[in-house]
N, CA, C and O atoms as a MOPAC input file, in Angstrom:
PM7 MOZYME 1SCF
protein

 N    115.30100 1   111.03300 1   132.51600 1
 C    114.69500 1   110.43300 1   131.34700 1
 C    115.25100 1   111.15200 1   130.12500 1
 O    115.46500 1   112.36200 1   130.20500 1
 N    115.49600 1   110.49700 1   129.01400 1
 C    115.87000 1   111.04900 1   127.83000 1
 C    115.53200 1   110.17300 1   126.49400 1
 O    116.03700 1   109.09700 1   126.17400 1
 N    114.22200 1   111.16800 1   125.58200 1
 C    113.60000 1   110.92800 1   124.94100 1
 C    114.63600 1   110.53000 1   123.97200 1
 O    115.56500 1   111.30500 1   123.74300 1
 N    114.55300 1   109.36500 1   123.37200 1
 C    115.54100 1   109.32100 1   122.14500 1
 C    114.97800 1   109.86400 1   120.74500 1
 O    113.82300 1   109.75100 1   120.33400 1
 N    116.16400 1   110.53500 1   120.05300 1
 C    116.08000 1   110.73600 1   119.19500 1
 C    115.92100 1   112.61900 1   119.43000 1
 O    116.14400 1   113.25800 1   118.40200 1
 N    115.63500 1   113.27500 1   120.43000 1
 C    115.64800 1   114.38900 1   120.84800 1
 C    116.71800 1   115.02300 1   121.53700 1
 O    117.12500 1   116.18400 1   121.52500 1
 N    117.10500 1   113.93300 1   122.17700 1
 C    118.88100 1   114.34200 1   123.02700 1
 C    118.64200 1   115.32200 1   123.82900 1
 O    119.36200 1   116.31300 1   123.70700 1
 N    117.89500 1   115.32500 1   124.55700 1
 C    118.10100 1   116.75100 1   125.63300 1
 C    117.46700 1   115.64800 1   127.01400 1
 O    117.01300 1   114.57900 1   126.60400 1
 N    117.44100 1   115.78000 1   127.96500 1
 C    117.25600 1   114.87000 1   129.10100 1
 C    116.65800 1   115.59100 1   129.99600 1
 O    116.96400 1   116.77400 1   130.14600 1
 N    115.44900 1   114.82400 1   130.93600 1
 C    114.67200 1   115.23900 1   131.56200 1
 C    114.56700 1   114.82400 1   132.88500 1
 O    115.13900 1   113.75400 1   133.09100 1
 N    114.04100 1   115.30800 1   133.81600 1
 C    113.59400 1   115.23200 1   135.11200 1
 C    112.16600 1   113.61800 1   134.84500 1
 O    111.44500 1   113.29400 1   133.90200 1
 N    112.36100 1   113.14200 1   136.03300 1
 C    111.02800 1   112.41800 1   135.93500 1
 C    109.88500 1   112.57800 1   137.01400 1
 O    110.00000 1   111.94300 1   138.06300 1
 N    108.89600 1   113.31100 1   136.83300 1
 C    108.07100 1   114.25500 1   137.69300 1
 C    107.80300 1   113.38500 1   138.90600 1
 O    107.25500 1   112.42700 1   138.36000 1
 N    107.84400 1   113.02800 1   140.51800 1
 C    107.41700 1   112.30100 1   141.19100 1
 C    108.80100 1   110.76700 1   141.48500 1
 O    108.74300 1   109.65500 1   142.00800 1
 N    109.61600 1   111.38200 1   140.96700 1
 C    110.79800 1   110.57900 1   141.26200 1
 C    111.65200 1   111.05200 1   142.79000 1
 O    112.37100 1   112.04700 1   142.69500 1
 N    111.58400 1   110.47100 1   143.93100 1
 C    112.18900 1   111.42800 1   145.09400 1
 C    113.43700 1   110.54200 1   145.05100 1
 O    113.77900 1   109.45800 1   144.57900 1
 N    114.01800 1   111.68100 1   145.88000 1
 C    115.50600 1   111.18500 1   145.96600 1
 C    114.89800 1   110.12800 1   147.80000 1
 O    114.11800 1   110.39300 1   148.71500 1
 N    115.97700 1   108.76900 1   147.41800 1
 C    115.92900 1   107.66800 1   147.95000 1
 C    115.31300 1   106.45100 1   147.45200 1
 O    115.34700 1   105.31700 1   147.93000 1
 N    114.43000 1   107.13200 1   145.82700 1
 C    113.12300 1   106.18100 1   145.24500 1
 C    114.73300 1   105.31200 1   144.15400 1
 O    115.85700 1   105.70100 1   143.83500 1
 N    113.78900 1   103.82300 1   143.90700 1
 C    115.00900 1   102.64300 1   143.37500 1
 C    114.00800 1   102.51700 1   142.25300 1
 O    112.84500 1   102.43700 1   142.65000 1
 N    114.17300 1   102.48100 1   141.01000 1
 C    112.89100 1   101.73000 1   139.87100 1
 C    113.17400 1   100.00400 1   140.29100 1
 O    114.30800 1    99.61100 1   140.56600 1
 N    112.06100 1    99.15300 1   140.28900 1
 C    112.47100 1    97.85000 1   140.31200 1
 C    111.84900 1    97.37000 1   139.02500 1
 O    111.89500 1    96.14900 1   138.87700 1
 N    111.33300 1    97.99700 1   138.15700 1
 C    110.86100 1    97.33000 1   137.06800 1
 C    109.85300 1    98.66700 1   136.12200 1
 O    109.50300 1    99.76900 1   136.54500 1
 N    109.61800 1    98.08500 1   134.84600 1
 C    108.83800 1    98.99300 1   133.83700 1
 C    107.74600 1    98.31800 1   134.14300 1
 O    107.87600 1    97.16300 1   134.55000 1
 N    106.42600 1    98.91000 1   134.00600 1
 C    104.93100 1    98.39900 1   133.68600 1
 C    104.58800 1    98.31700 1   131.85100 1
 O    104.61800 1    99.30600 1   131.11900 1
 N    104.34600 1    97.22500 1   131.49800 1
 C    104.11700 1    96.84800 1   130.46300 1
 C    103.52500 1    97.61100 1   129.57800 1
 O    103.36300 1    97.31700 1   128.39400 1
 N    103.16400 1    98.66700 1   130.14400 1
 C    102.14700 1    99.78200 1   129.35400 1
 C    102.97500 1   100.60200 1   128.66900 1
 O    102.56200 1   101.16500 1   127.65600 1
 N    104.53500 1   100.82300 1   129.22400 1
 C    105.43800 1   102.07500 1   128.58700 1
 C    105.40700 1   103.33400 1   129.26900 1
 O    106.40700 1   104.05200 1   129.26800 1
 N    104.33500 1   103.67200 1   129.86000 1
 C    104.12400 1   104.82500 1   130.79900 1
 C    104.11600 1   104.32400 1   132.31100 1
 O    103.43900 1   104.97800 1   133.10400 1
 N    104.61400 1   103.53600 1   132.63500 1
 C    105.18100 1   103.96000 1   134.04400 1
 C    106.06700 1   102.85100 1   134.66500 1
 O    106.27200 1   101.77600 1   134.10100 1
 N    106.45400 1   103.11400 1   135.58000 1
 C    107.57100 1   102.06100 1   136.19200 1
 C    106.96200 1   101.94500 1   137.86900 1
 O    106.00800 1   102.56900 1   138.33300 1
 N    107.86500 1   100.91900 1   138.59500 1
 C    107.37100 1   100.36800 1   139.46500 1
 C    108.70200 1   101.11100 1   140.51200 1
 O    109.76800 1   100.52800 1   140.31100 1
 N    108.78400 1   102.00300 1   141.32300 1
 C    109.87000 1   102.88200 1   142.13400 1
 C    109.62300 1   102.31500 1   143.77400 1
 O    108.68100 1   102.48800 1   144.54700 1
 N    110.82200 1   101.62200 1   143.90400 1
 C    110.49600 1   101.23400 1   145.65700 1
 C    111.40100 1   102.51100 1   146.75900 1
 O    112.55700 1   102.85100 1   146.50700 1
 N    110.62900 1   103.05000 1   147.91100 1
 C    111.65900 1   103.93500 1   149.03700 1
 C    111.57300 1   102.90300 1   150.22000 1
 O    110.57400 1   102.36400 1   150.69700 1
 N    112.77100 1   102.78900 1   150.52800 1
 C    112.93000 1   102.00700 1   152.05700 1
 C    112.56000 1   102.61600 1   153.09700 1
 O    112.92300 1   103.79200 1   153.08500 1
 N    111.90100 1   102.26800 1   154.13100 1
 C    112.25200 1   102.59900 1   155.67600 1
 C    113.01800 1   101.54100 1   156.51000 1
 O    113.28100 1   100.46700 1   155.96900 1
 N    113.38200 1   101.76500 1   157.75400 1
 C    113.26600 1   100.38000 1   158.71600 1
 C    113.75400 1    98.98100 1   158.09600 1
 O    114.84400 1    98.54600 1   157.72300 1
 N    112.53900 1    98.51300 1   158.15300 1
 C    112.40400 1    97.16400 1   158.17800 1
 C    111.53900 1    96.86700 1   156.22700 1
 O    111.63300 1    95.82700 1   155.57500 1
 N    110.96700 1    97.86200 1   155.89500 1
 C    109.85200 1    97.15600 1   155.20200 1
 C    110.74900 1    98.46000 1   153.96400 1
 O    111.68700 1    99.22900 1   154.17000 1
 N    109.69600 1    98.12700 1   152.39900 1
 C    110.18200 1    98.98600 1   151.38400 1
 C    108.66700 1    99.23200 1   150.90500 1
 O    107.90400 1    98.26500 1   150.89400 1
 N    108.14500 1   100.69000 1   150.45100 1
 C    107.14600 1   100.76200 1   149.60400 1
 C    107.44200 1   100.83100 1   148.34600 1
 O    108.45400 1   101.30200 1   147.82800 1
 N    105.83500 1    99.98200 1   147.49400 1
 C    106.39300 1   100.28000 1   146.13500 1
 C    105.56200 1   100.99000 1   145.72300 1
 O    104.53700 1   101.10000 1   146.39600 1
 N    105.66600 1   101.59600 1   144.70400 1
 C    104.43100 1   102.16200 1   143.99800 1
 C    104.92500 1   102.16500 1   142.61400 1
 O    106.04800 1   102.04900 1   142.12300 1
 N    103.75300 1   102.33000 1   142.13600 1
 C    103.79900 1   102.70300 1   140.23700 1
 C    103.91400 1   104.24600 1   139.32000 1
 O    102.97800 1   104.84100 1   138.78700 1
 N    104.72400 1   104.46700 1   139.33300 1
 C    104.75800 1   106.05500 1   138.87400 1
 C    105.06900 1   106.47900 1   137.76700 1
 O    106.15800 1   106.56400 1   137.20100 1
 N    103.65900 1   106.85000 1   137.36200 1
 C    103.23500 1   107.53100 1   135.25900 1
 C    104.58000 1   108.62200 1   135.44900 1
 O    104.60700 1   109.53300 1   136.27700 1
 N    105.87400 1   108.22900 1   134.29700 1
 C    106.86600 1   109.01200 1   134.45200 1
 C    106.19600 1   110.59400 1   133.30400 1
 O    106.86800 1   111.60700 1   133.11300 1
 N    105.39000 1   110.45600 1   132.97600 1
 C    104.71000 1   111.84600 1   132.39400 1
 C    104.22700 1   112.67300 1   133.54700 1
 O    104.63600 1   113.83300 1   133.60600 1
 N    103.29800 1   112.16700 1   134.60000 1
 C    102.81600 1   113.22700 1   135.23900 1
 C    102.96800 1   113.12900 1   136.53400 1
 O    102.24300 1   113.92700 1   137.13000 1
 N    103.95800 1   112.13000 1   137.56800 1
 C    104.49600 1   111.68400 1   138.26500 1
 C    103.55600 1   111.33500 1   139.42200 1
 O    104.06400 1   111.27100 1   140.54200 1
 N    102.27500 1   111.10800 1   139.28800 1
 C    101.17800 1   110.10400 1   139.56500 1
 C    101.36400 1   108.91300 1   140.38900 1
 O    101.74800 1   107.96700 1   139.70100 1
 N    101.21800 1   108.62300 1   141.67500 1
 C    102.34500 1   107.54300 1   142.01700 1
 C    100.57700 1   106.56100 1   142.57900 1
 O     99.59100 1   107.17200 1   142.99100 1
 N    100.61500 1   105.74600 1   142.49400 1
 C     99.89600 1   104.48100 1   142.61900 1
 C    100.35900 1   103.66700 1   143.63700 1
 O    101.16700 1   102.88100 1   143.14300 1
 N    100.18200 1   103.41500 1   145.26000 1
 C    100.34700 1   102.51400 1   145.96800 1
 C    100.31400 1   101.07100 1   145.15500 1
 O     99.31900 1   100.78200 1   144.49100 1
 N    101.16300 1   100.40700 1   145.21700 1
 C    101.65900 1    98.99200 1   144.97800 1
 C    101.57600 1    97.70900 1   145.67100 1
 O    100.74500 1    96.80200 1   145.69200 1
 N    102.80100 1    97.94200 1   146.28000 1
 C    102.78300 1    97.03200 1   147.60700 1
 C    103.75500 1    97.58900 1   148.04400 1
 O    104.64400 1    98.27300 1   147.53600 1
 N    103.35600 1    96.99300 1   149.79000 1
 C    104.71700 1    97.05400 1   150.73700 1
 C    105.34400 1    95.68100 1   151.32500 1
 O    104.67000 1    94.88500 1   151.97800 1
 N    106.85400 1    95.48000 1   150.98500 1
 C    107.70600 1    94.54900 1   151.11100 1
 C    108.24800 1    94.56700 1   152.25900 1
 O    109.30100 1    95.18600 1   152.41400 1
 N    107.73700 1    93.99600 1   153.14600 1
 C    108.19500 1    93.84500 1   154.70800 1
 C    108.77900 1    92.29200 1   154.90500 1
 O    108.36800 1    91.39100 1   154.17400 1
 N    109.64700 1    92.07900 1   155.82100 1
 C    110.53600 1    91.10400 1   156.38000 1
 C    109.81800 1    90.54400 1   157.84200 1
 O    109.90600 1    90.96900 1   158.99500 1
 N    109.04400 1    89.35200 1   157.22400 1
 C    108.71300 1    88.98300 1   159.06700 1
 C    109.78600 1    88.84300 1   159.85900 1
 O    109.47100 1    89.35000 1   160.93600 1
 N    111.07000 1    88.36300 1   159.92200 1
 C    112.35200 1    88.57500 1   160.69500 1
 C    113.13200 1    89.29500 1   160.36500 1
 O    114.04900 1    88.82200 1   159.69400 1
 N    113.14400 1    90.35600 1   160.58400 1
 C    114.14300 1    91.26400 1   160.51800 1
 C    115.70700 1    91.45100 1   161.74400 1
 O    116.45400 1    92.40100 1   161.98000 1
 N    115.65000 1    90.23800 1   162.18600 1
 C    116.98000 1    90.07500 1   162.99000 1
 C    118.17900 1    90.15700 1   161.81600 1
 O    118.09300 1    89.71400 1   160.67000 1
 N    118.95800 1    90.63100 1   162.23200 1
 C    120.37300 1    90.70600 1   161.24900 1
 C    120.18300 1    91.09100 1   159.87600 1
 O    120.94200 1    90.72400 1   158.97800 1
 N    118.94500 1    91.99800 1   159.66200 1
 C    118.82100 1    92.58800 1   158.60300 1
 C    120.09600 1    93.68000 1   157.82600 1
 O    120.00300 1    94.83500 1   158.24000 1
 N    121.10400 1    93.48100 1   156.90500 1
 C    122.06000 1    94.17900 1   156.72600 1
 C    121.09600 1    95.39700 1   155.31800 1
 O    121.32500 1    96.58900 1   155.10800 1
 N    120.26600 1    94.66700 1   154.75900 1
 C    119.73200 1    95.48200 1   153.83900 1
 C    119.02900 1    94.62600 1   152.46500 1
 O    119.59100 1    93.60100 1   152.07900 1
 N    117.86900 1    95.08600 1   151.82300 1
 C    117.29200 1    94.07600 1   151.34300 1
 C    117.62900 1    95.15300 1   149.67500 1
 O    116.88800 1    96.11100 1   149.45500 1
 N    118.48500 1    94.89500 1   148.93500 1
 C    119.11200 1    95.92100 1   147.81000 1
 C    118.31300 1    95.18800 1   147.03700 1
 O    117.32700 1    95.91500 1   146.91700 1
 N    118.11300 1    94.23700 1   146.45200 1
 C    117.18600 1    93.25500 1   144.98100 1
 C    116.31200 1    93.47900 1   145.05000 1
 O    115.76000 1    92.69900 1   145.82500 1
 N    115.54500 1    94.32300 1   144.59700 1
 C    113.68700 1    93.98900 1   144.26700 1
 C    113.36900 1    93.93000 1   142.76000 1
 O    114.08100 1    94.58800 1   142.00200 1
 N    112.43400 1    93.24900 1   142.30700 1
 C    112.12200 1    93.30500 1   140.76600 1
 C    110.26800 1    92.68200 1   141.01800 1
 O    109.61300 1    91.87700 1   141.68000 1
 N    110.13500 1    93.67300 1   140.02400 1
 C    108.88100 1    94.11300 1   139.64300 1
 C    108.20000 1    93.01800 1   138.51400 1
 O    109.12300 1    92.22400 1   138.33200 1
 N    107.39300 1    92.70900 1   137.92000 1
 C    106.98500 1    92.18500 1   136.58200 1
 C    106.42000 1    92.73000 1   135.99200 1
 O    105.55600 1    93.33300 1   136.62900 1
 N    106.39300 1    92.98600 1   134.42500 1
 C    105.97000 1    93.84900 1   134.07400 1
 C    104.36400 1    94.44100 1   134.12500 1
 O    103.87500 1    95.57100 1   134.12800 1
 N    103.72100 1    92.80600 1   134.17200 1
 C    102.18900 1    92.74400 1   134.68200 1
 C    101.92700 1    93.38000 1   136.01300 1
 O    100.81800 1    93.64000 1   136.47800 1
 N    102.93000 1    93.56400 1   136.48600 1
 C    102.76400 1    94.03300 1   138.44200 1
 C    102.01700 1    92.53700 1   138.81900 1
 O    101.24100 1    92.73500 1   139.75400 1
 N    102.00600 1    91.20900 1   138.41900 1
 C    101.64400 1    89.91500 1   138.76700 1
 C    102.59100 1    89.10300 1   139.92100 1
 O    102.28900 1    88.11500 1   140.59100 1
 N    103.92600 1    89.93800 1   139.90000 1
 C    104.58800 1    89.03100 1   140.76200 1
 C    106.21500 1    89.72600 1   141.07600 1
 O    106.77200 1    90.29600 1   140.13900 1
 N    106.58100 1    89.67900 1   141.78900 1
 C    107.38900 1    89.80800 1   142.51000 1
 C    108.31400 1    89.43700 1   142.96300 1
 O    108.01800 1    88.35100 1   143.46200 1
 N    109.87600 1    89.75300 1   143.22400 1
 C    110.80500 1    88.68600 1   143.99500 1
 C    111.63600 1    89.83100 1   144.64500 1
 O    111.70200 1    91.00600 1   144.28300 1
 N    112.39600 1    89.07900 1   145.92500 1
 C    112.91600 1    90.83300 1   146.59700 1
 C    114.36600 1    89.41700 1   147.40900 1
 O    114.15200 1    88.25600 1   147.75600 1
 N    115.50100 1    90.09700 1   147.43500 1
 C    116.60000 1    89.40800 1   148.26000 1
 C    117.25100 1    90.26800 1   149.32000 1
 O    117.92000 1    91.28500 1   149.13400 1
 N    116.85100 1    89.52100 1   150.78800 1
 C    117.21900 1    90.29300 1   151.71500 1
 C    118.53000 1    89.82000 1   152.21800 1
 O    118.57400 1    88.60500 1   152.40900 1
 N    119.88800 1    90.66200 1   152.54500 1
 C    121.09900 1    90.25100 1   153.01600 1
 C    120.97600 1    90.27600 1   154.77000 1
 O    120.23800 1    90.97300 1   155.46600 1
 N    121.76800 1    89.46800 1   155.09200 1
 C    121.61400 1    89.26600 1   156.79500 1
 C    122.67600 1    88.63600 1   157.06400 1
 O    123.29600 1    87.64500 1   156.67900 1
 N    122.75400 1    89.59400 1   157.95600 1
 C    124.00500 1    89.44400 1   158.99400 1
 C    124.36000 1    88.68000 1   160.16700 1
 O    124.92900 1    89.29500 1   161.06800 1
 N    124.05800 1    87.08200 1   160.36100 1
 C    124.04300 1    86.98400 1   162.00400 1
 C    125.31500 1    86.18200 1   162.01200 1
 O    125.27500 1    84.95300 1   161.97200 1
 N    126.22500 1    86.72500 1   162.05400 1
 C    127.80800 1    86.12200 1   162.34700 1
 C    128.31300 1    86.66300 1   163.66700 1
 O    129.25500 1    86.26100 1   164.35000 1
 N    126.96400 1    88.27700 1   163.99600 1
 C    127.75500 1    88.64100 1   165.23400 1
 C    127.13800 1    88.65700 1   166.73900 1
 O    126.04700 1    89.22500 1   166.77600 1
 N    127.58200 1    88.17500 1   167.94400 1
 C    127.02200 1    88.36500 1   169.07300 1
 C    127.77900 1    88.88200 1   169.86900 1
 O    128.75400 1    88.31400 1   170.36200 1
 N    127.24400 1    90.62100 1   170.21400 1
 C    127.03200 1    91.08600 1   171.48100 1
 C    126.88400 1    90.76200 1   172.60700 1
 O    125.78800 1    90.25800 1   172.85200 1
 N    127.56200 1    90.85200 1   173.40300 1
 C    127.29200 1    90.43800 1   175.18900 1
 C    127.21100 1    91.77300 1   176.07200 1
 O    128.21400 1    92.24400 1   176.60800 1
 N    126.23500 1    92.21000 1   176.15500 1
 C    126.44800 1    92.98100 1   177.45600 1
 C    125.80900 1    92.65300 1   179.13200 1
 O    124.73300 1    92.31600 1   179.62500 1
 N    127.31000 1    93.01100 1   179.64700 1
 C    127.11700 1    92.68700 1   181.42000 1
 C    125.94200 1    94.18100 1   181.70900 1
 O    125.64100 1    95.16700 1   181.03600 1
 N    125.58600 1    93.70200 1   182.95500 1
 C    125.07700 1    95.31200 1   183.86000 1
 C    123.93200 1    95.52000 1   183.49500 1
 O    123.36300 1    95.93300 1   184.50500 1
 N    123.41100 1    95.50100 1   182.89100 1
 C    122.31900 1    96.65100 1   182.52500 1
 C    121.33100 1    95.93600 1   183.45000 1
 O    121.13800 1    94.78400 1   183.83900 1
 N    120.65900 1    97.45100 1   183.66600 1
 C    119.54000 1    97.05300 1   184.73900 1
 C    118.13300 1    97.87100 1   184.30300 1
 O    117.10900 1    97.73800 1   184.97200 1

């Protein structure tokens, strides 16, 4: 973060490494930060002053076959709504003989 007009740049308290911002909250004090696992992404809302994080929602994929990775999420600024684009892969089929 870097306050303008001060020029020196800051840490944002409660920001982890793997966290994505998908959007600002209309208020000015906080943004909407998604971390992936698996299949699904959490979001939460996190006051970039005191790094305060607020469960949101979690963005899960009822089919997750050929899931390559779901990179688009966006937030609104109301936290009213949502849109997320998942990429998928099914161009490829595996055959395996044997297994028992």
């Amino acid at each position: 973060m870097a306050p303008v007009g001060e020029g020196r740049i800051a840490t944002i308290p409660g920001f982890n490494a793997g966290d994505s911002i998908v959007g600002w909250a209309g208020n000015g004090r906080e943004h909407f930060v998604i971390s992936w696992s698996v299949n699904s992404g959490r979001v939460d809302s996190l006051d970039v002053r005191t790094g305060r994080r607020i469960p949101f929602r979690t963005i899960g994929l009822s089919d997750p076959a050929g899931l390559a990775g779901a990179t688009r999420v966006h937030v609104s600024p109301d936290g009213g709504a949502y849109v997320y684009s998942a990429i998928r892969d099914l161009n490829t089929l595996i055959v395996v003989d044997g297994l028992k």
